[in-house]
C-alpha positions as CSV (number, residue, x, y, z in Angstrom):
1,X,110.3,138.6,109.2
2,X,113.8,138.9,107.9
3,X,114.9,135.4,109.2
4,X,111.6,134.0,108.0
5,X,112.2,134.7,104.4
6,X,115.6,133.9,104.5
7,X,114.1,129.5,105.9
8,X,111.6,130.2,102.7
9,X,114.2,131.1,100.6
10,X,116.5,128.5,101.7
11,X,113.6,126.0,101.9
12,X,112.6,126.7,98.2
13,X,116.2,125.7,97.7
14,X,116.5,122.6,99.2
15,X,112.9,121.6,97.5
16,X,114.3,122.3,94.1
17,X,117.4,120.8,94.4
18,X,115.9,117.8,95.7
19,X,113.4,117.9,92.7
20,X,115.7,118.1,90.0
21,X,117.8,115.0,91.7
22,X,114.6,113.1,92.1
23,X,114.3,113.3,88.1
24,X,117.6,112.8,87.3
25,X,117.1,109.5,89.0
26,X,113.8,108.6,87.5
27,X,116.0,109.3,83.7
28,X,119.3,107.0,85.4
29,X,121.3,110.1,85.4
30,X,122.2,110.1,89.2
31,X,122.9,107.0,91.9
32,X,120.2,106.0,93.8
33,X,120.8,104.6,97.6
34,X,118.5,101.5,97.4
35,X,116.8,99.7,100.4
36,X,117.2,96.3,101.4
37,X,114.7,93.1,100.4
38,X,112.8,93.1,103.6
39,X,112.2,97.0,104.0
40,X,110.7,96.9,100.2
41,X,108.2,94.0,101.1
42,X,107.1,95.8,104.2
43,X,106.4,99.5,101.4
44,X,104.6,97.3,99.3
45,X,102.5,95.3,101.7
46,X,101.2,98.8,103.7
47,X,101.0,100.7,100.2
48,X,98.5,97.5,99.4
49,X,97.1,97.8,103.1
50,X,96.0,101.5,102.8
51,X,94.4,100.6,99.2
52,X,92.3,97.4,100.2
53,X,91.6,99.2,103.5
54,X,89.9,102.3,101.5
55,X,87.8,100.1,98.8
56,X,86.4,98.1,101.8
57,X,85.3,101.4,103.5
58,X,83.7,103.0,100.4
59,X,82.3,100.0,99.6
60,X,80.7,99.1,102.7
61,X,79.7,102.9,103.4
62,X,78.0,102.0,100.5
63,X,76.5,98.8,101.3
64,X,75.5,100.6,104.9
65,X,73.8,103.3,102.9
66,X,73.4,103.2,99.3
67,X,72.0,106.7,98.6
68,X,74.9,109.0,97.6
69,X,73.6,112.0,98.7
70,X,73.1,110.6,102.2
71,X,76.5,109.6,102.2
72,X,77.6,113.0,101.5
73,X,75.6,115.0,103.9
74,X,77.0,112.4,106.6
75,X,80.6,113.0,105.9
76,X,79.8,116.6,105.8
77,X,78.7,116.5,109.3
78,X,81.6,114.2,110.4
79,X,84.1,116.4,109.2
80,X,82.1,119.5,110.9
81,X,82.0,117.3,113.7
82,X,78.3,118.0,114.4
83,X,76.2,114.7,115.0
84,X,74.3,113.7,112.0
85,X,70.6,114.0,112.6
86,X,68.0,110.6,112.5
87,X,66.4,109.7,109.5
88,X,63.9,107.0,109.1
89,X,64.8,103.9,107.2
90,X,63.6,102.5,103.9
91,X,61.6,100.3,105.7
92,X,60.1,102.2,108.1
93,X,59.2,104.9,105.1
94,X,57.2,102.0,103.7
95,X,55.6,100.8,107.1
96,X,54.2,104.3,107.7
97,X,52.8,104.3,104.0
98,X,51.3,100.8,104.9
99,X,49.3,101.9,107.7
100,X,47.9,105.1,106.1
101,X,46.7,103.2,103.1
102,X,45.1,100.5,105.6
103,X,43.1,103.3,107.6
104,X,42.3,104.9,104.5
105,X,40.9,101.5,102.6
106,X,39.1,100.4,105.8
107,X,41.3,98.5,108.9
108,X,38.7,95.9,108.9
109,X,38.9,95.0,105.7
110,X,41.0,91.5,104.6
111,X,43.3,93.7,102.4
112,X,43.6,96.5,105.0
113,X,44.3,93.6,108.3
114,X,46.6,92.3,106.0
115,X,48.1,95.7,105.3
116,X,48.6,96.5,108.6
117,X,50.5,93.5,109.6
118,X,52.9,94.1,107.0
119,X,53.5,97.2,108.2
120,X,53.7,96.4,111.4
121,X,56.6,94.0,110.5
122,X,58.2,96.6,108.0
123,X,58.4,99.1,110.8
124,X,60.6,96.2,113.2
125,X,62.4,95.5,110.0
126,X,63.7,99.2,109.6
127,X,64.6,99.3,113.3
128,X,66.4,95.8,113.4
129,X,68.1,97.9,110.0
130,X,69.0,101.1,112.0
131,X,70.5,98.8,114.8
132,X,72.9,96.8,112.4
133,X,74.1,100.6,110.9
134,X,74.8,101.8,113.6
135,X,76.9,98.5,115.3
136,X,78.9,98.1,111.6
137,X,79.7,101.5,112.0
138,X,81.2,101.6,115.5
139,X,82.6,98.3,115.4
140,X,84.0,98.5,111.3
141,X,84.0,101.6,109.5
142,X,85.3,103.6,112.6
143,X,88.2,102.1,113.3
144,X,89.4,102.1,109.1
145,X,89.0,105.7,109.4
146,X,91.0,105.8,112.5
147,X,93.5,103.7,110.5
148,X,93.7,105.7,107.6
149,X,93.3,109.0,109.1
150,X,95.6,108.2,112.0
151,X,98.3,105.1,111.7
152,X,98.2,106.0,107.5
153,X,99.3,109.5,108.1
154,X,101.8,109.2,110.5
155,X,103.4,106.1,108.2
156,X,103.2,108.5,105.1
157,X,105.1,111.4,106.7
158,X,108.2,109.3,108.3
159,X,108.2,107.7,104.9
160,X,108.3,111.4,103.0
161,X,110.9,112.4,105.5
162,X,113.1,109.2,104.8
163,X,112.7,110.3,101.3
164,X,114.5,113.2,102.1
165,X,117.1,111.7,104.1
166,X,117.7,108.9,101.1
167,X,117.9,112.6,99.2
168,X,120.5,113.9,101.0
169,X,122.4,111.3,101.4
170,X,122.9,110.9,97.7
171,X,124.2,114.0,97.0
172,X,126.1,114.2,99.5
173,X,127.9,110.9,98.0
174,X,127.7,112.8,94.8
175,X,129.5,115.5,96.0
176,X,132.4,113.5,97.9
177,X,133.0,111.7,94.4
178,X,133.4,115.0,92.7
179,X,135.7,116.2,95.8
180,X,137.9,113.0,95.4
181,X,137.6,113.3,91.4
182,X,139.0,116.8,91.7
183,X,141.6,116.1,94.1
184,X,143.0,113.7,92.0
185,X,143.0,115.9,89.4
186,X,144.9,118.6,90.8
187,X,147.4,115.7,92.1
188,X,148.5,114.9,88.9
189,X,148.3,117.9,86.6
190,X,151.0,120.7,86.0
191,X,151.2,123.5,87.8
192,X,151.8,125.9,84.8
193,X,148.5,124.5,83.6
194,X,146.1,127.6,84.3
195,X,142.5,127.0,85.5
196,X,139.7,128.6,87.1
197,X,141.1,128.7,90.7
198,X,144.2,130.4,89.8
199,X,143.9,134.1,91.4
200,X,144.9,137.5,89.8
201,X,148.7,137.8,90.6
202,X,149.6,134.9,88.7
203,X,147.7,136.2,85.7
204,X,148.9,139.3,86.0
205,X,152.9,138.0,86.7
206,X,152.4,136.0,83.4
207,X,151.2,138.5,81.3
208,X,154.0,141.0,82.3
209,X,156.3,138.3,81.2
210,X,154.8,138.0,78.1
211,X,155.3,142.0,77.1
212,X,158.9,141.6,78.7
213,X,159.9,139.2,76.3
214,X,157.9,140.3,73.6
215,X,159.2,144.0,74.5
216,X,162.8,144.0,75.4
217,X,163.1,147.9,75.4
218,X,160.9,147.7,77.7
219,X,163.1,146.6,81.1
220,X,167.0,145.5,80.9
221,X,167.1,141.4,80.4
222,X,168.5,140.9,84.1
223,X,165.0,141.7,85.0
224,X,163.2,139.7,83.0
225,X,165.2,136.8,84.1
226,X,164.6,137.7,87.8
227,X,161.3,138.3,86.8
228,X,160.8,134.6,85.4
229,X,162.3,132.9,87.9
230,X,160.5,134.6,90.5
231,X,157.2,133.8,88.6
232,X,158.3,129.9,88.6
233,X,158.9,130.2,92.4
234,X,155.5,131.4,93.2
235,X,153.9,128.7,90.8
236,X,156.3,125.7,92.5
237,X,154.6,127.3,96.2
238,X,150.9,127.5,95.0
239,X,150.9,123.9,93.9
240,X,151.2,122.5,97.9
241,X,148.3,124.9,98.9
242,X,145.9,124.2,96.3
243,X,146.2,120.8,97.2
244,X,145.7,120.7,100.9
245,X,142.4,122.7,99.7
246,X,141.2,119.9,98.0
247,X,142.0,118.1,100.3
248,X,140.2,120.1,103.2
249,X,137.0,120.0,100.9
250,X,137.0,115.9,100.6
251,X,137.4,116.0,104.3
252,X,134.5,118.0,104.3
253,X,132.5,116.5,102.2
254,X,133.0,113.2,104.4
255,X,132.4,114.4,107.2
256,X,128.8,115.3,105.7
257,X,128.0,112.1,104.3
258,X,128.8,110.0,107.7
259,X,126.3,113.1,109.3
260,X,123.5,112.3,106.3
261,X,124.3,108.9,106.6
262,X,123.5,108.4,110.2
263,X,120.2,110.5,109.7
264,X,119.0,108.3,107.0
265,X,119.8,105.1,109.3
266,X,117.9,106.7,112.6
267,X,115.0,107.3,110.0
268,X,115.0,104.4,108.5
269,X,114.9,102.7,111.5
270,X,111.8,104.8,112.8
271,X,109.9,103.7,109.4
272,X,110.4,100.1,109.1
273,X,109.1,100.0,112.9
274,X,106.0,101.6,111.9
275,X,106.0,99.5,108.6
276,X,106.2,96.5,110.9
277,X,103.1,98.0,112.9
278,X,101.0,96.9,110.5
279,X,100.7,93.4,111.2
280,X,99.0,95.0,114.6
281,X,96.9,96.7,112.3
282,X,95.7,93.7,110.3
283,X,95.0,92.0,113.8
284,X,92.6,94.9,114.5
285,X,90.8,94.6,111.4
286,X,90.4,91.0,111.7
287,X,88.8,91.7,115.2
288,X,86.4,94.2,113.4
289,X,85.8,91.8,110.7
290,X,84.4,89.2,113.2
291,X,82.4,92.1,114.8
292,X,81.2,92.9,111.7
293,X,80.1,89.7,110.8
294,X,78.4,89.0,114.0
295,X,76.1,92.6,113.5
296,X,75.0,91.4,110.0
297,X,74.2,87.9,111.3
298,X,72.2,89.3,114.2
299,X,70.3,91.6,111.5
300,X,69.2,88.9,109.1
301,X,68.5,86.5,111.8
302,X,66.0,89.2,113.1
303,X,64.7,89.6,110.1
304,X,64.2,86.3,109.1
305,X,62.2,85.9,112.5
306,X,60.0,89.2,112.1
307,X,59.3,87.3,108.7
308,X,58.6,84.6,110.0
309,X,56.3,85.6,112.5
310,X,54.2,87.6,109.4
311,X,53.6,84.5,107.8
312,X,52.2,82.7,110.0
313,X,50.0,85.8,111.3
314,X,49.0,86.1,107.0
315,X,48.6,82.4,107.1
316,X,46.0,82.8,109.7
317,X,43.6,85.0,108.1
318,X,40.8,83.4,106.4
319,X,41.0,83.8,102.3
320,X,44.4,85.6,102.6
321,X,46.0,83.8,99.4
322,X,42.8,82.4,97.8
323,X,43.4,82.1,94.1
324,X,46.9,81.4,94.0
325,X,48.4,79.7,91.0
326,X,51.3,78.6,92.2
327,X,51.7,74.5,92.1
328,X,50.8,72.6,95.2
329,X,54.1,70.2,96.7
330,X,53.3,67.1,95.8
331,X,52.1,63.6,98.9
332,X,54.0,62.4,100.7
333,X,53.6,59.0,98.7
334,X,55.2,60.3,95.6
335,X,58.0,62.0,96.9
336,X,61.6,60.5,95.2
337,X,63.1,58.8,97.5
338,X,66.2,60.6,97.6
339,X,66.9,63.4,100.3
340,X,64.4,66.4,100.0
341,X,66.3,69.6,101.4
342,X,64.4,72.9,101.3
343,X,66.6,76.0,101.2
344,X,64.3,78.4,103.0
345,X,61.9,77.6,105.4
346,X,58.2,78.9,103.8
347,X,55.4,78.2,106.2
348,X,52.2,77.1,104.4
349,X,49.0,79.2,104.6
350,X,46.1,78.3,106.3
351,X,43.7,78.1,103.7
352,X,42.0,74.7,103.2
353,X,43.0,73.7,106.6
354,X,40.7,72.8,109.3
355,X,39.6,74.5,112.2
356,X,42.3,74.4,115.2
357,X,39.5,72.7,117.4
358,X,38.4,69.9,114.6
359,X,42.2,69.3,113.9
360,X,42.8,68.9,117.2
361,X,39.9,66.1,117.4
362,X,41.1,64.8,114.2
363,X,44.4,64.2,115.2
364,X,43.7,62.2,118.3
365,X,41.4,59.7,116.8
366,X,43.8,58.9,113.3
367,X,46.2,56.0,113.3
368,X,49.4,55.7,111.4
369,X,49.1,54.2,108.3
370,X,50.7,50.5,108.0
371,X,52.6,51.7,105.3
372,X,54.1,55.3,104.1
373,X,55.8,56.5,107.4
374,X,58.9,58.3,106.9
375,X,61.7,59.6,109.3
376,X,62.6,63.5,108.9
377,X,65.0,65.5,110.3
378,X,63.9,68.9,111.1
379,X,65.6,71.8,109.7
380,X,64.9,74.6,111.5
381,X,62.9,75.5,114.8
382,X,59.0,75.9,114.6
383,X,56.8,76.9,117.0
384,X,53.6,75.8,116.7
385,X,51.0,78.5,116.3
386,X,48.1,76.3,117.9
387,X,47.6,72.7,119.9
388,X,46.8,71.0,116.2
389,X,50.6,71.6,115.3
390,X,53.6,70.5,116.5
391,X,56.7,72.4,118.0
392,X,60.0,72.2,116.2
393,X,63.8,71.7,117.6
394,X,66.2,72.1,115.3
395,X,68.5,69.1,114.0
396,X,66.0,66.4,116.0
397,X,64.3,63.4,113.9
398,X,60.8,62.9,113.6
399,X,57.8,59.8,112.4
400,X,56.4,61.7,109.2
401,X,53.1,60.9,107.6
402,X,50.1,61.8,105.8
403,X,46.5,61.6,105.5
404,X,43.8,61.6,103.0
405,X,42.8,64.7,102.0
406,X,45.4,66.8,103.7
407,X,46.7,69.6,102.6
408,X,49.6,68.5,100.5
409,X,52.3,71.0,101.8
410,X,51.6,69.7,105.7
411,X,52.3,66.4,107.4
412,X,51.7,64.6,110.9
413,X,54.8,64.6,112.6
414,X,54.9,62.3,116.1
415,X,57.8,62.4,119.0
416,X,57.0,60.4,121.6
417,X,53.6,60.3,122.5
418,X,53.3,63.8,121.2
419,X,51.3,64.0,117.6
420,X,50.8,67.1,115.2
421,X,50.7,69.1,112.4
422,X,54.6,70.1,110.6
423,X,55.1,72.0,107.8
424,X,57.4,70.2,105.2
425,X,59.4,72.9,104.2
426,X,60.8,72.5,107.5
427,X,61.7,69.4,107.4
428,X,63.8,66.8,105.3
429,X,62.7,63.7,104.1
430,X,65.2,60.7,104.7
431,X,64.6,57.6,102.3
């Protein structure tokens, strides 16, 4: 217990020493032992590494899960290191509320069919949503933590102990100058100049000199005389030693700056290779990145399909969007002529169309017109939900034309000897 408090005394020492330096510096009232060019570009690019790296994590925590309280009882449980427990989705919360209100307003129902296909696309929805949490959390957010909580760390501490060393090594500088300051002094100066390092005897010898002289009844004058020159004597032999003192202390105090200075080069050393490790590091979160990437493109992709797929199931049902006021696209025949792009696919409802078997009849007993056929090239892949339409590739070109009385936002497409229905907003119009 004894030793113990005797490191945390000595320890409180060293931190308060080491302190008051540290100021003096910050006011340009002590040297400071600077690093080199390279080893301050390699601080300043981890010091902006560990900030970029920690707004990209809360913000993407964020993105992952925007309510704050959820956030909270997660890290709670990470930090516990308990597994945090399954909770349903926003969109699966609204799928469930979907089919309740369809069996309560009557399954059969147009509104309650309807209902229930939308949850039933809401529920895939939350799941495809639950999937991409989970990869862009073990493929992103995971390894920034590690990074932070691991590689950050270890780079902070060597940097806090070279801190130290740069410490040291400063005053021990500091104290060989004052060593060699005073060494020079005592070099040159007097040696009947008293100062603080002169000891008793001398004091004493002096002061009995001055009551002999002052006091010549005191002693006969032969012995004051003896007495003086034996006080000179002992002054002429104290000079010699007082100098090989200083100069055993600036032979100490060299000795401990090569020792600080070769502990401030090993750690040094040891940091800039860490410093250096985060190009590695960068490298990893560029892989993560691309993972990253990858899971959100898979999630929209599904979603835009599970979309997709409702669309053309509410596109099906008889009456579904009767009464809409929203502008038909205008023929075919008064398109501009320019390049017509669209930006998201939108299939067209069924409504006003005919029957899949009258369509079907339709469609093999019409003729291109003479006039008003048109090349397209097709945006995106469609399959076709019945024989009167016509499946979609991707990128391929396609004879476009319309009929009389057709509804305005489909076309008859033709590939070979294969005829059908195509939706235009998969396709684009070349003049």
């Amino acid at each position: 217990m004894d030793f113990n408090m005797k490191k945390l005394a000595s320890d409180a020492g060293i931190f308060f020493t080491r302190a008051v330096q540290f100021t003096e510096e910050k006011f340009g009232q002590a040297e400071k032992t600077e690093l080199d060019a390279h080893f301050e570009n390699l601080l300043a690019r981890a010091d902006s590494t560990k900030n970029w790296t920690e707004r990209i994590l809360r913000q993407t925590e964020v993105l992952l899960q925007p309510n704050p309280s959820a956030r909270v009882e997660e890290f709670l449980y990470e930090k516990l290191d308990r597994k945090v427990p399954s909770r349903v989705t926003n969109g699966e919360l609204l799928a469930q509320y979907m089919a309740e209100a369809a069996s309560e307003l009557g399954p059969n129902t147009p509104y309650g069919k309807t209902l229930m296909k939308v949850s039933e696309a809401e529920k895939r929805l939350g799941a495809a949503e639950r999937d991409f949490i989970h990869t862009a959390s073990l493929s992103f957010l995971t390894p920034l933590r590690n990074f932070l909580e691991g590689d950050w760390k270890t780079i902070s501490k060597e940097r806090r102990l070279l801190q130290n060393r740069r410490l040291d090594l400063d005053a021990c500088k500091a104290r060989l100058k004052k060593a060699k300051a005073a060494e020079a002094k005592a070099t040159v100066s007097a040696p009947t100049v008293p100062d603080f390092q002169e000891t008793r005897p001398r004091n004493y010898i002096l002061s009995a000199s001055a009551s002999a002289v002052s006091n010549p009844s005191i002693m006969p004058c032969p012995t004051l005389a003896s007495l003086a020159h034996s006080s000179c004597h002992w002054l002429c032999q104290l000079r010699p030693g007082r100098q090989q003192l200083w100069n055993d202390e600036v032979d100490k105090a060299e000795q401990e700056l090569r020792a600080a200075q070769t502990e401030f080069d090993r750690q040094a050393e040891v940091t800039r290779l860490l410093l250096e490790g985060i190009s590695s590091a960068h490298v990893n979160h560029l892989r993560c990145l691309h993972e990253f990437v990858k899971s959100q493109t898979t999630y929209y992709a599904q979603c835009y399909r599970h979309m997709l797929d409702l669309q053309k199931q509410l596109g099906r049902f008889p009456g579904t969007f009767v009464g809409t006021t929203e502008p038909a696209s205008p023929p075919l025949s008064s398109t501009s002529p320019t390049t017509t792009a669209a930006t998201m696919p939108v299939v067209p409802t069924g409504a006003g169309l005919a029957p899949p078997e009258e369509a079907a009849l339709c469609l093999e007993e019409v003729a291109p017109p003479a006039s008003g056929t048109r090349k397209a090239r097709v945006l995106y892949d469609y399959e076709a939900a019945d024989s009167s339409e016509l499946a979609l590739l991707a990128d391929e070109l396609i004879t476009v034309y319309s009929l009389p009385g057709m509804d305005p936002d489909w076309l008859i497409g033709e590939r070979g000897n294969k005829k059908g229905k195509v939706p235009v907003t998969y396709l684009e119009l070349l003049s």
